[in-house]
C-alpha positions as CSV (number, residue, x, y, z in Angstrom):
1,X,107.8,115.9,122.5
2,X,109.7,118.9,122.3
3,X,109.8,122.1,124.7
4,X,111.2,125.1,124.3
5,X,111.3,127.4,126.7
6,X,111.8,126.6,130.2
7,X,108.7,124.7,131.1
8,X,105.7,125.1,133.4
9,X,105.6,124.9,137.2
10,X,103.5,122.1,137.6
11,X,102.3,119.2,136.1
12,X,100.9,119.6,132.3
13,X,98.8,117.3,130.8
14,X,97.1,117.3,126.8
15,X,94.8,115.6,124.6
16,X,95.6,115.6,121.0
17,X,92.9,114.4,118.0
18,X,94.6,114.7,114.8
19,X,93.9,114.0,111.1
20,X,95.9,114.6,108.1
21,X,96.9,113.0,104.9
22,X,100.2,110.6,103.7
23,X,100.9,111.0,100.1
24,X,103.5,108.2,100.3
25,X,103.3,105.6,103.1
26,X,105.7,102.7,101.1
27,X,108.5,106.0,100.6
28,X,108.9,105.1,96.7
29,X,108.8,107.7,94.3
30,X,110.0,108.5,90.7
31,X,109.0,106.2,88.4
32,X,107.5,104.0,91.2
33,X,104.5,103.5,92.9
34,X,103.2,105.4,95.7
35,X,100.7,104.6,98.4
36,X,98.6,107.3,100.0
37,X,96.4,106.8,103.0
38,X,94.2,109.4,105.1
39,X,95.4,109.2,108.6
40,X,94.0,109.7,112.0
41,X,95.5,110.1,115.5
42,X,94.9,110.5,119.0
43,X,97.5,111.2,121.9
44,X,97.9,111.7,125.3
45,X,101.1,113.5,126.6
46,X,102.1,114.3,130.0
47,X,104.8,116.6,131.4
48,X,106.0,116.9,135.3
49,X,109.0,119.3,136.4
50,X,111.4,117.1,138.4
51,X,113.3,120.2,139.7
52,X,114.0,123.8,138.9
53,X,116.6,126.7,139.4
54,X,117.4,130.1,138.0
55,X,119.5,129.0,135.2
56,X,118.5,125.2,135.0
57,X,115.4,122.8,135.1
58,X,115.1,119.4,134.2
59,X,111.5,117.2,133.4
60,X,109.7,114.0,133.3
61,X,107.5,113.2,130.0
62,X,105.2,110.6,129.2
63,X,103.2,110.0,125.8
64,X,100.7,107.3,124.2
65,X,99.5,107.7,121.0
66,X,97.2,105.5,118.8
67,X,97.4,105.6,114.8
68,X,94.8,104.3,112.2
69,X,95.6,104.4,108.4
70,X,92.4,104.2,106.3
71,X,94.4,103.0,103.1
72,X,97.0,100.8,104.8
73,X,95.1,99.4,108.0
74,X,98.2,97.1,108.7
75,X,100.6,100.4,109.4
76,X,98.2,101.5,112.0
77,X,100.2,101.9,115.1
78,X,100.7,102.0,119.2
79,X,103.3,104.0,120.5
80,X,104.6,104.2,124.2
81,X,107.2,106.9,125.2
82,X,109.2,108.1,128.2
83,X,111.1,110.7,127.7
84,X,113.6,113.4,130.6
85,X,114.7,116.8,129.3
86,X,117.0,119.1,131.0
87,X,117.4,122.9,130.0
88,X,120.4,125.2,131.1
89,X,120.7,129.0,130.4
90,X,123.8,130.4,129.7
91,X,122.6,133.8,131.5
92,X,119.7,135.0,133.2
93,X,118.2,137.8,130.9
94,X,115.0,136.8,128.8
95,X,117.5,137.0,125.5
96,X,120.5,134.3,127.0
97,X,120.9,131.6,124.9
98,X,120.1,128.0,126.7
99,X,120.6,124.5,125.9
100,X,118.5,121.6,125.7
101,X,118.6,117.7,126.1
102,X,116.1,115.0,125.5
103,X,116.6,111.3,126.3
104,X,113.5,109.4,124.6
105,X,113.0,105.7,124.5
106,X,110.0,104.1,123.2
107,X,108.0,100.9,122.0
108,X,106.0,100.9,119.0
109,X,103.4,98.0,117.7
110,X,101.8,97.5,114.6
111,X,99.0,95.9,113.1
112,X,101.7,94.1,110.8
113,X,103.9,92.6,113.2
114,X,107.1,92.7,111.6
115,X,107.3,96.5,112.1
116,X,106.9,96.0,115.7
117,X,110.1,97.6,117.4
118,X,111.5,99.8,120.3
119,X,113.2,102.9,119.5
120,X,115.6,105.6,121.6
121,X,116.8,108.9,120.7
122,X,119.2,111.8,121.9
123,X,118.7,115.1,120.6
124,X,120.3,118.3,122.0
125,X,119.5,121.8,120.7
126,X,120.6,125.4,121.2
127,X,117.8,128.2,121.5
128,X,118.6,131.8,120.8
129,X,115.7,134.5,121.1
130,X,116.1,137.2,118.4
131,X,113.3,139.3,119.5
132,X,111.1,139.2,121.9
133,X,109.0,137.2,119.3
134,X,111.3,135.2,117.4
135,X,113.2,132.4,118.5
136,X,116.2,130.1,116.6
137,X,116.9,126.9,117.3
138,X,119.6,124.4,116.2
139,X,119.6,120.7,117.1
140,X,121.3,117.6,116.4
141,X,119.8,113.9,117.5
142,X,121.1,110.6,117.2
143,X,118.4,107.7,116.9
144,X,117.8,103.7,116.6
145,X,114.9,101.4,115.9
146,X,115.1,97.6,116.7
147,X,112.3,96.1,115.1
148,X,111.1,92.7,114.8
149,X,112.2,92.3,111.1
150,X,115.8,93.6,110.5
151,X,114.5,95.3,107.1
152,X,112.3,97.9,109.6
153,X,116.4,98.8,111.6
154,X,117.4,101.7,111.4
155,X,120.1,104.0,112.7
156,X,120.5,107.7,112.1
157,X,121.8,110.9,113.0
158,X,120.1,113.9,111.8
159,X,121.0,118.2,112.3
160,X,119.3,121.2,111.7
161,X,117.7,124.4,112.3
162,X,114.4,125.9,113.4
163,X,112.5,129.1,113.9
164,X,110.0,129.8,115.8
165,X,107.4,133.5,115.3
166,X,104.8,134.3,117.8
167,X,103.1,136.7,115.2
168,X,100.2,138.1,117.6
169,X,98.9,136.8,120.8
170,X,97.2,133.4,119.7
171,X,99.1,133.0,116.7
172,X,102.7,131.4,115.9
173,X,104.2,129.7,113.3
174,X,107.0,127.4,113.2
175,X,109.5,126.3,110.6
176,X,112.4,123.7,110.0
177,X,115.1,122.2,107.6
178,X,117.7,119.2,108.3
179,X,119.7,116.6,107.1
180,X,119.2,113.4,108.2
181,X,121.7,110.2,107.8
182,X,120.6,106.9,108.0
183,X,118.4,103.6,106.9
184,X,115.6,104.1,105.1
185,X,112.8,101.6,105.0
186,X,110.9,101.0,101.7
187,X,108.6,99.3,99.9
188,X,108.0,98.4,96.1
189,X,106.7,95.7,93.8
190,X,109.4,93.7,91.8
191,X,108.9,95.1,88.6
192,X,109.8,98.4,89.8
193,X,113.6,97.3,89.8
194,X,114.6,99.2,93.1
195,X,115.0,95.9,95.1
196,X,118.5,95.8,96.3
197,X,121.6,93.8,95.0
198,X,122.7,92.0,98.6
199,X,118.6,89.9,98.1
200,X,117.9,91.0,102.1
201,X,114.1,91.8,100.9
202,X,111.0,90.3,102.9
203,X,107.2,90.0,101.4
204,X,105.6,93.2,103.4
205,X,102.1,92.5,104.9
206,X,101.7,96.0,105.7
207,X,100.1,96.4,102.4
208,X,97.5,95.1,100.9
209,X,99.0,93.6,97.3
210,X,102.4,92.0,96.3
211,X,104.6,94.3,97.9
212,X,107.9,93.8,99.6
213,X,110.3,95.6,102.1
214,X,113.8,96.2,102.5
215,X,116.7,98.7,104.0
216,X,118.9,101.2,102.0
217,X,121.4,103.5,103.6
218,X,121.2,107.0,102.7
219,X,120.4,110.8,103.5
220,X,117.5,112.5,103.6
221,X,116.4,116.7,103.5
222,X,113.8,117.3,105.6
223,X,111.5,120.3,105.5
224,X,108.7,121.5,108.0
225,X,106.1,124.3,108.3
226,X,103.4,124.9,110.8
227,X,101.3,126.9,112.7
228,X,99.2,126.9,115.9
229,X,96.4,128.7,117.1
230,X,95.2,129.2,120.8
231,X,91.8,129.3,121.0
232,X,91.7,129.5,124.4
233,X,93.3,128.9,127.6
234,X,92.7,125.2,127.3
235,X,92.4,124.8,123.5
236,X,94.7,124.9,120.6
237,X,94.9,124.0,117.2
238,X,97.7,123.1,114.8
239,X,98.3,123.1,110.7
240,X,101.3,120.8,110.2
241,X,103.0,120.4,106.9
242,X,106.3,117.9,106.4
243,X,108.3,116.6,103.4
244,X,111.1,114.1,103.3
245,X,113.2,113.7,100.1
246,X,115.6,111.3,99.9
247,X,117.6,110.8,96.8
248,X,118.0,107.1,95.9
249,X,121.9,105.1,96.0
250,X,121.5,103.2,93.2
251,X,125.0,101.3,93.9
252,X,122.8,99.7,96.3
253,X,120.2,98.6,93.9
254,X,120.1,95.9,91.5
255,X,119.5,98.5,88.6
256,X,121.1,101.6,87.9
257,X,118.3,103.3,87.3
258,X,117.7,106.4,89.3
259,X,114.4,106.5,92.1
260,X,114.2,109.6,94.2
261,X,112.1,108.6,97.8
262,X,109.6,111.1,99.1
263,X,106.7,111.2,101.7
264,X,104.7,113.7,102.3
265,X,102.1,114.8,104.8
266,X,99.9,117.2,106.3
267,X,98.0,117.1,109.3
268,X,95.9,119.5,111.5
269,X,95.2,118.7,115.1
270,X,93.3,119.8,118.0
271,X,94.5,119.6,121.7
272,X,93.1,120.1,125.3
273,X,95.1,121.1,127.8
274,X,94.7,120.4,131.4
């Protein structure tokens, strides 16, 4: 849940209905395997301003969203998440620049158990408006997963930059690249010689066939686009494309062949605000 701009006065509440497509759920590419799946989700999100001055504001967030994968029905998901921002401009004209900080944790639980796991993240961003219409944004987060099964971990740190257009009055668009550092969690068949040399793979149930699932260390470009469309006061919709690419390590893999990871997906959405 991200805002960006200091927020409302009162309390904001949406309903979000989304469904999209993921070209690569067990992240194995190259010469590997994927595993697509339609998707579809539904959310609820809820924002409440805890106090507010000139130059700084801080809020209260609350989200619950529900996941079902029509390939994959064992990576269908809950998640839980409470979240507290705080903004502070550096001036008081509509062009200052002002900083941002979110403190997330969260619990997620999946049909295959294994990946069940709580999560926390830190991110802090710096937004500069270039125009009256265009907005730059540059952020840097820190985040963990516990799960269940240690193969599902993860640790990572992650930077980058944004921009943000509103184009006319019911139309913006949105873009973003970074680099993320950290676990990845994948999932192959043997035969497709990217299991890893220290043996720490488990048989992964969130698939249907012989799969299985382990942990790599490694870094990851990450590349965003989108676009939103006000319909009205109340609704919105949203066109949102993402791709991870994450270039395999081989010294961690029992082969020295060479397997880039990549995931792709797309996803439009409707909301209702109230």
């Amino acid at each position: 849940m991200l805002v960006l701009a200091p927020a409302a006065q009162a309390m904001d509440a949406r309903l979000m209905f989304t469904l999209g497509h993921d070209d690569n759920l067990g992240n194995v590419s190259g010469y590997a395997t994927r595993y697509p799946s339609a998707t579809a989700e539904f959310g609820l999100t809820l924002v409440t301003p805890l106090g507010q001055a000139q130059q700084f504001g801080h809020l209260f967030g609350a989200g619950l969203q529900a996941r079902r994968l029509e390939a994959q029905p064992g990576l269908s998901s809950l998640d839980a998440e409470l979240n507290w921002q705080a903004w502070l401009a550096f001036g008081r004209g509509f062009y200052a620049p002002a900083a941002w900080l979110l403190v997330a944790a969260g619990y997620q639980e999946y049909d295959s158990e294994g990946r069940d796991a709580s999560w926390s993240r830190a991110r802090l961003s710096l937004n500069q408006r270039w125009t009256s219409r265009i907005m730059a944004q540059g952020f840097l987060q820190f985040s963990a997963t516990d799960a269940r099964e240690s193969v599902f971990d993860s640790s990572a740190q992650e930077w980058g930059l944004a921009l943000y257009w509103q184009v006319a009055a019911r139309l913006s668009l949105r873009s973003a690249y970074s680099r993320r550092n950290g676990d990845i969690s994948v999932s192959a068949r043997a035969s497709e010689g990217t299991y890893p040399r220290d043996g720490s793979a488990i048989r992964d149930d969130g698939f249907s066939g012989d799969l299985y699932a382990f942990r790599l260390p490694a870094h990851s470009h990450v590349i965003s686009a989108g676009a939103q469309w006000q319909i009205n006061r109340d609704w919105s919709a949203d066109l949102d494309w993402r791709m991870r690419r994450t270039p395999a390590q081989s010294a961690y893999l029992a082969t020295s062949a060479r397997s880039d990871y990549r995931r792709q997906q797309v996803l439009l959405g409707l909301s209702y605000g109230f």
